[in-house]
C-alpha positions as CSV (number, residue, x, y, z in Angstrom):
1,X,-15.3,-64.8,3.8
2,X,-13.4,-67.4,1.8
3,X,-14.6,-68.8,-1.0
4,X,-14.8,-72.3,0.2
5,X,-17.0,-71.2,3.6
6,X,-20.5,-73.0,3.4
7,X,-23.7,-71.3,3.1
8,X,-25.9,-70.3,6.1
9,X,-28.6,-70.5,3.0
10,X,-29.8,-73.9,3.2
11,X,-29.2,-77.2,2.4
12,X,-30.1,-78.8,-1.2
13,X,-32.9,-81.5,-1.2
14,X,-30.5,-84.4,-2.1
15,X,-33.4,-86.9,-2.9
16,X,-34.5,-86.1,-6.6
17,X,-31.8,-85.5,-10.0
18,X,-31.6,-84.0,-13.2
19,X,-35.0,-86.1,-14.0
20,X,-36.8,-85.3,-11.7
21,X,-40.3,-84.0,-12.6
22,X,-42.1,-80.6,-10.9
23,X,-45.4,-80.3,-9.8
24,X,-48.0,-79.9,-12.6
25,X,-48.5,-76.5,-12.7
26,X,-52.1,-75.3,-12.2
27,X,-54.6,-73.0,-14.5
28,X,-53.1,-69.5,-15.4
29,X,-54.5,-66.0,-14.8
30,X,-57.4,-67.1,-12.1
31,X,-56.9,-63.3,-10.8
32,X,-56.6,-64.2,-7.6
33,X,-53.2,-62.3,-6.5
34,X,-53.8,-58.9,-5.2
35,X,-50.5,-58.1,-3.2
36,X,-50.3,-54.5,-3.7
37,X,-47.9,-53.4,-7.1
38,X,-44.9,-51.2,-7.6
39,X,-45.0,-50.0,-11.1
40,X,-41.6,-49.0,-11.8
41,X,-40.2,-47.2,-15.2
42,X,-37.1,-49.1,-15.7
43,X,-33.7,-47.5,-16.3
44,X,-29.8,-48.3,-16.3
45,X,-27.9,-48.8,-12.9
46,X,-24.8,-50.3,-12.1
47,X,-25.2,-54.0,-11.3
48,X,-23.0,-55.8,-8.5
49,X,-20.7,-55.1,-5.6
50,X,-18.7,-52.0,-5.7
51,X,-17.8,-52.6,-2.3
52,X,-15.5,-56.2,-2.0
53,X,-18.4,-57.4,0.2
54,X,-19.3,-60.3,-1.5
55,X,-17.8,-64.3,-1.3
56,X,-15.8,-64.5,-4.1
57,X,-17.7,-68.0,-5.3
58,X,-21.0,-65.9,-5.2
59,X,-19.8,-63.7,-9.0
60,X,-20.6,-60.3,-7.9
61,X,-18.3,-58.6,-9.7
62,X,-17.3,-56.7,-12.8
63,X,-20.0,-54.5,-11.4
64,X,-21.6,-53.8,-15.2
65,X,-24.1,-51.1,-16.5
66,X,-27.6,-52.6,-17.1
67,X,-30.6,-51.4,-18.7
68,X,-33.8,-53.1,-17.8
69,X,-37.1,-52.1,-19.3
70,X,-41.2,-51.1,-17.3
71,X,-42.1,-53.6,-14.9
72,X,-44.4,-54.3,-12.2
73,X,-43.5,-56.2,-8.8
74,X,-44.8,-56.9,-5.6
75,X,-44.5,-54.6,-2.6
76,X,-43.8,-57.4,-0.3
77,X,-42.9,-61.3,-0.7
78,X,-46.3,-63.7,-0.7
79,X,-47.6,-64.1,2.4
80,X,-48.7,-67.2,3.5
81,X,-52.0,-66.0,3.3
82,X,-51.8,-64.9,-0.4
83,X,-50.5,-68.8,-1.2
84,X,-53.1,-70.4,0.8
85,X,-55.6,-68.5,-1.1
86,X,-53.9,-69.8,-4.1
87,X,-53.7,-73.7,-3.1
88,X,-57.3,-73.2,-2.1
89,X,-58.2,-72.6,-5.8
90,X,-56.0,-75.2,-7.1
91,X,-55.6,-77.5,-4.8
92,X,-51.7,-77.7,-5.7
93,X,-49.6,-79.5,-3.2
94,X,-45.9,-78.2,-2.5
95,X,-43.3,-80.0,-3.5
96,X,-42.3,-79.9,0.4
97,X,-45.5,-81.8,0.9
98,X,-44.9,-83.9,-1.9
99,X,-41.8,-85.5,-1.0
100,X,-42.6,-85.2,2.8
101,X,-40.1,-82.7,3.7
102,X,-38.2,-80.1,4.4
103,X,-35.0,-78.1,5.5
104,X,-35.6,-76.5,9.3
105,X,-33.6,-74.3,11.7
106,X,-32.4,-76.0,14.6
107,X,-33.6,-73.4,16.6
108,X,-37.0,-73.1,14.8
109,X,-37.9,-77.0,15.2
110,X,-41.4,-77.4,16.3
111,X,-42.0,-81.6,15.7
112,X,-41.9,-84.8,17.4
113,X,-38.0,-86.3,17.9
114,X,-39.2,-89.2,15.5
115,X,-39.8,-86.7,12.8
116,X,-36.3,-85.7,12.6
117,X,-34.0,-87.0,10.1
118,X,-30.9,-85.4,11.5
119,X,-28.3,-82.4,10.4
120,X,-27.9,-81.3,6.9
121,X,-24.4,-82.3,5.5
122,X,-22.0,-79.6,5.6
123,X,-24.7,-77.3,7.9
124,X,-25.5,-79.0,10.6
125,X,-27.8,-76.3,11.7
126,X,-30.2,-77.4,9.1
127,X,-32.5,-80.2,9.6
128,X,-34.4,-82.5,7.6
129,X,-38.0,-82.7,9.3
130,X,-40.7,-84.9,8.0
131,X,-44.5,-83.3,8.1
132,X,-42.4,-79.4,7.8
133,X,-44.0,-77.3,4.4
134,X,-45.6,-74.2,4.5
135,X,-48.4,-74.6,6.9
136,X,-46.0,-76.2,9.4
137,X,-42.9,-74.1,8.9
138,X,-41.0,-75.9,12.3
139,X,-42.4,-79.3,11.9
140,X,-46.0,-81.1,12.9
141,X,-46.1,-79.5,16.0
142,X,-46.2,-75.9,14.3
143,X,-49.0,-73.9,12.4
144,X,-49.8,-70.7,10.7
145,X,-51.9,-69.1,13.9
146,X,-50.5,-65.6,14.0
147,X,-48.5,-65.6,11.0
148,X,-50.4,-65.1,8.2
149,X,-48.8,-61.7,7.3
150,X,-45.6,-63.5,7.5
151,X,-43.6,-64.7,4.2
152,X,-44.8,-68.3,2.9
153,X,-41.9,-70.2,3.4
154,X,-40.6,-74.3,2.4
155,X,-41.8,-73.0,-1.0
156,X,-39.5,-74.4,-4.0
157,X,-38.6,-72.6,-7.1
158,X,-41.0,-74.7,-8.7
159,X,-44.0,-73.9,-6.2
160,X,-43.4,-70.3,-7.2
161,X,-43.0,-71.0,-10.9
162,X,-46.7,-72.8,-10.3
163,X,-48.2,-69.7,-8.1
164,X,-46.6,-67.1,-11.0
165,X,-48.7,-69.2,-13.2
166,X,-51.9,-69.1,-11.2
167,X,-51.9,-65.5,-10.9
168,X,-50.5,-64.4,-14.6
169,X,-47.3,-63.4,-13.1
170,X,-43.6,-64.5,-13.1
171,X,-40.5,-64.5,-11.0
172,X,-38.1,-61.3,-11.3
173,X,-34.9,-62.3,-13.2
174,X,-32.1,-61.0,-11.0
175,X,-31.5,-58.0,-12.7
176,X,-35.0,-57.2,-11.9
177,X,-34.6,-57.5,-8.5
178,X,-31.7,-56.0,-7.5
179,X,-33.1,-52.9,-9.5
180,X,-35.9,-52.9,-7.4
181,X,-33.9,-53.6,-4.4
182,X,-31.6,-50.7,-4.6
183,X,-34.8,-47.8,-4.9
184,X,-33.1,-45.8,-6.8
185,X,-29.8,-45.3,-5.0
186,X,-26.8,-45.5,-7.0
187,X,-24.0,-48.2,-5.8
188,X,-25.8,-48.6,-2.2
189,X,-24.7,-51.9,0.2
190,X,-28.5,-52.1,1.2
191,X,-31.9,-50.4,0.1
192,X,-32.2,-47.7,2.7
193,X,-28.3,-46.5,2.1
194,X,-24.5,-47.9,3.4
195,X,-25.0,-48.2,7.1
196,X,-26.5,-51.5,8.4
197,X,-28.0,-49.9,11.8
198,X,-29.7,-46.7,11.8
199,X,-28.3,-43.3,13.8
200,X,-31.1,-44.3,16.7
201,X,-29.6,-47.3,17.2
202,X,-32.3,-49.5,15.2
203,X,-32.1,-52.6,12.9
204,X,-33.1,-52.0,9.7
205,X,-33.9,-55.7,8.3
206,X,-34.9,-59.0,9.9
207,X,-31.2,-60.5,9.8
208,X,-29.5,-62.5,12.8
209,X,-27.9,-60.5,16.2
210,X,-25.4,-62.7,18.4
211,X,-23.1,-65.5,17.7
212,X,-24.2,-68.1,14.9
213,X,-25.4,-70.6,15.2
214,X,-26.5,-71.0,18.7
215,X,-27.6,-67.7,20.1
216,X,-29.7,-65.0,18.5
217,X,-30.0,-62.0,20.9
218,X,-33.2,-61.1,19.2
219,X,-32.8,-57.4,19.0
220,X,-34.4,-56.9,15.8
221,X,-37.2,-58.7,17.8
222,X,-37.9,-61.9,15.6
223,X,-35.6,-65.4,15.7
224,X,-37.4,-66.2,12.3
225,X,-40.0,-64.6,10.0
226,X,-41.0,-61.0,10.4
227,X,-44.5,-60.0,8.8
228,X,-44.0,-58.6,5.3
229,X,-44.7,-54.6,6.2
230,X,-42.1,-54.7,9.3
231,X,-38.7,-51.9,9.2
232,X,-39.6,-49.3,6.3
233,X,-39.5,-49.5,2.8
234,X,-37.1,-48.6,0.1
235,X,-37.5,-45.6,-2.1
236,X,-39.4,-47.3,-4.7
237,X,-42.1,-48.6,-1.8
238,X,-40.5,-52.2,-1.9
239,X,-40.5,-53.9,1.8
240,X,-37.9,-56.1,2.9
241,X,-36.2,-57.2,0.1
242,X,-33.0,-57.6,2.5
243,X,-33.3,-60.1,5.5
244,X,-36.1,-61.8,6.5
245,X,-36.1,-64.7,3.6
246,X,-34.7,-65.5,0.7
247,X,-36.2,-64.3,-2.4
248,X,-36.3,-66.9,-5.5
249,X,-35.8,-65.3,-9.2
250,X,-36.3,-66.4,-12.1
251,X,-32.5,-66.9,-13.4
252,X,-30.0,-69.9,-13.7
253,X,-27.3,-69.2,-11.5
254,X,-23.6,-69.0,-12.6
255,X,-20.6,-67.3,-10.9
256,X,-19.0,-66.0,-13.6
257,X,-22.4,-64.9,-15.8
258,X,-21.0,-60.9,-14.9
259,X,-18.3,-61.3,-17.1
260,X,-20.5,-61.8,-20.3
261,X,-24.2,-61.1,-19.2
262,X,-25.7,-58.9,-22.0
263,X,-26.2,-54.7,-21.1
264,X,-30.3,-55.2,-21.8
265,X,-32.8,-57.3,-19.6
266,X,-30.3,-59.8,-18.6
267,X,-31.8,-63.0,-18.2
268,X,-28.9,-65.1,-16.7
269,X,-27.3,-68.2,-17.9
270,X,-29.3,-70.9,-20.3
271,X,-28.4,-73.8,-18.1
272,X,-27.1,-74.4,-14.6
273,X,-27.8,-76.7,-11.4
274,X,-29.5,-74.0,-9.1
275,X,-31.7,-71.0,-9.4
276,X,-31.3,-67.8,-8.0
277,X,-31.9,-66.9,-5.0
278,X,-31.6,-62.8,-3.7
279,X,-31.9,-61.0,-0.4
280,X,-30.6,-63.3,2.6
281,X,-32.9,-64.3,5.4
282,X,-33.1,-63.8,8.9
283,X,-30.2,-66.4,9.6
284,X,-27.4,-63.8,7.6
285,X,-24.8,-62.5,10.3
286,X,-21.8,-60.6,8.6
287,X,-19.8,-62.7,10.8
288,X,-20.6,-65.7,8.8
289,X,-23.0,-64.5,5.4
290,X,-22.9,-61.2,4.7
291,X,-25.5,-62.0,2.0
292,X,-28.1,-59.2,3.0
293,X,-27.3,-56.5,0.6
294,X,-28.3,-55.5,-2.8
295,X,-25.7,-57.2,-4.9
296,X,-25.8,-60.4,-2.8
297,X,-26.2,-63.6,-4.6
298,X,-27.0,-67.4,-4.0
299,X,-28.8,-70.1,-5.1
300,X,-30.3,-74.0,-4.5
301,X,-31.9,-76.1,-6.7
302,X,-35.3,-76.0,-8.1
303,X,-36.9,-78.9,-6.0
304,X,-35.3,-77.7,-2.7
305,X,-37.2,-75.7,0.2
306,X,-36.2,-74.5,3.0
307,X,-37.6,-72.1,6.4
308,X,-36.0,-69.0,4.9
309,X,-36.8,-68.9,1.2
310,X,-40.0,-67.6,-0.2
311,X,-40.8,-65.1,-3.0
312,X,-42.6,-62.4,-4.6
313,X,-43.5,-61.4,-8.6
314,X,-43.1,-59.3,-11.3
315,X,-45.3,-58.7,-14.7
């Protein structure tokens, strides 16, 4: 990978700047997230790729010893029914629905032609689709029937920044999460170990099979989301936290943070023009972005949302 290639990630709403203004954020602490909790004691592990995996622009490296102290997190990313429970007692609006947006698939589209606002720059596989948020994840034409054990998705940094502060909660810092991520294996590519496909021939992770863009063989069995509890879960009891979506955390990014980021609860850099984003999604194919591992980094700007991206918390 070269550290010019583009991201498979997703595009960058290019409609709002530096003054742009979130969504209010709604009453803390209503108690009304239950996804199940990992309690997990904290410790020291070696943060970053040990393995030269990693796009050079993406700062994975000096792989660094890091301490991070007792957390909770979620088993599993929100579900679109855990954030439709929340707009239902706020009555918060996305900032997808907001602006009256969002970043689809091509392959994903579910709208009327006239809804289309044509290719992302740069990834033309990414469209910009009028009437697509949450409850339509491929456009107007599309709904939630069936997928309400699925990831909630066209969710921006900021509409998780609002749901953390709904239920009490916050985002992971990225430290956090890759902690969690590796279950307690030392220096692993992914959660479950170093070999992408298991010894019976089966996907581990909700990630992209065939030749991207145009032709996903499907043999992990989804083309886009895969309900939360799909594939097994790491040593710590975490599901997915490779493939599937994109996971936003709490951090500013910066490339070169490694190089200086304190030894203690790292909290990333104090200013920068996207957050963090950890995981990959089901679009990564190590062909193209090989960003569904552990020490995999990206990031997108606050206001942006996308079909791939969602989120779970941490207290």
């Amino acid at each position: 990978m070269s550290e010019e290639q583009p991201s498979c990630c997703a595009p960058s709403r290019p409609v709002v700047g530096i003054g742009s203004t979130p969504p209010p954020a709604p009453a803390a602490a209503t108690g009304g997230h239950d996804v199940e909790q990992i309690v997990l004691d904290g410790g020291v592990f070696a943060m970053g790729d040990g393995y030269g995996d990693g796009n050079p622009g993406d700062g994975e490296v000096p792989i660094h010893q890091v301490r991070i102290q007792p957390f909770s997190i979620d088993a599993t990313s929100v579900t679109n029914r855990d954030f439709a429970r929340f707009t239902h007692d706020t009555g918060y609006r996305t900032e997808a629905e907001t602006f009256g947006f969002s970043a689809v698939f091509h392959l994903a589209l579910q709208t009327d032609p006239g809804d289309l606002m044509g290719p992302a720059a740069g990834t033309p596989w990414w469209a910009g689709v009028r009437g697509a948020d949450w409850r339509h994840p491929g456009g107007g034409r599309s709904d939630l029937d069936g997928l309400e054990d699925h990831p909630v998705v066209h969710v921006s940094w900021n509409d998780a920044v609002a749901y953390c502060s709904w239920a009490g909660r916050r985002l992971p810092t990225e430290a956090e999460w890759e902690f969690a991520s590796r279950g307690g294996l030392e220096g692993a590519r992914y959660p479950w170990g170093d070999e992408l496909i298991g010894d019976d021939g089966e996907w581990r992770c909700n990630i992209w099979q065939g030749v991207f863009p145009e032709r996903n063989n499907l043999d992990d069995g989804f083309l886009t989301t895969a309900p939360v509890r799909t594939f097994e879960p790491n040593g710590y009891g975490l599901w997915q936290t490779v493939g599937n979506v994109w996971e936003w955390c709490a951090d500013w990014f910066g490339p070169r943070y490694y190089k200086f980021s304190p030894d203690e609860d790292p909290r990333g850099p104090s200013l920068g023009a996207g957050r963090v984003m950890r995981g990959g999604s089901y679009l990564c194919h190590d062909s193209y972005c090989n960003r569904y591992r552990n020490a995999a980094r990206s990031s997108n700007t606050p206001e942006s949302s996308m079909g791939n991206a969602g989120f779970r918390t941490v207290a």
